[in-house]
C-alpha positions, -999 to 999 in steps of 0.1 A, spaced: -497 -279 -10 -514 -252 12 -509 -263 48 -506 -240 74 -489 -254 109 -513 -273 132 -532 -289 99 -539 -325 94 -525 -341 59 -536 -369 48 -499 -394 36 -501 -402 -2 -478 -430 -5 -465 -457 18 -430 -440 39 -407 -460 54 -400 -443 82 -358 -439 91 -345 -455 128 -383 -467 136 -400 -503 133 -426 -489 110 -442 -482 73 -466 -449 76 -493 -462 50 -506 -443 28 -541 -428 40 -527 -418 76 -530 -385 89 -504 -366 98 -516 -344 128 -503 -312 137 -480 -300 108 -450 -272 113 -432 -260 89 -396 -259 86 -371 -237 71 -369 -260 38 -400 -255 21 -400 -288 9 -402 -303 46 -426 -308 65 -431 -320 106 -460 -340 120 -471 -366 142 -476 -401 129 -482 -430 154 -471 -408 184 -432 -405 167 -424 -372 152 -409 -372 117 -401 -349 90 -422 -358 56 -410 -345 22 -441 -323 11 -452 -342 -20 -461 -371 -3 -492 -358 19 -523 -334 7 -543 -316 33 -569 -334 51 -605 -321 44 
């Protein structure tokens, strides 16, 4: 995937999301992306909480 930080990606699978109350479905953005050290990683905002998302489970938003 191609993101740079501050992008929107779009979540392709449903996430259960570790010490929180909630699924992230698939189909929600993920709003301003950074980029960790680990490649694989990224961090965005989902439902105001801040998580890291493994990479191959969001493509860029349009």
């Amino acid at each position: 995937m191609e993101c740079r930080a501050g992008d929107t990606a779009v979540l392709i699978k449903d996430l259960d999301v570790k010490a929180t109350s909630f699924v992230a479905k698939r189909g929600k953005a993920v709003r301003g992306i950074s980029l960790t050290n680990n490649s694989e990683h990224i961090e965005g905002r989902v439902n105001g909480t801040r998580i890291v998302i493994i990479s191959a489970y969001v493509k860029k938003s349009n």
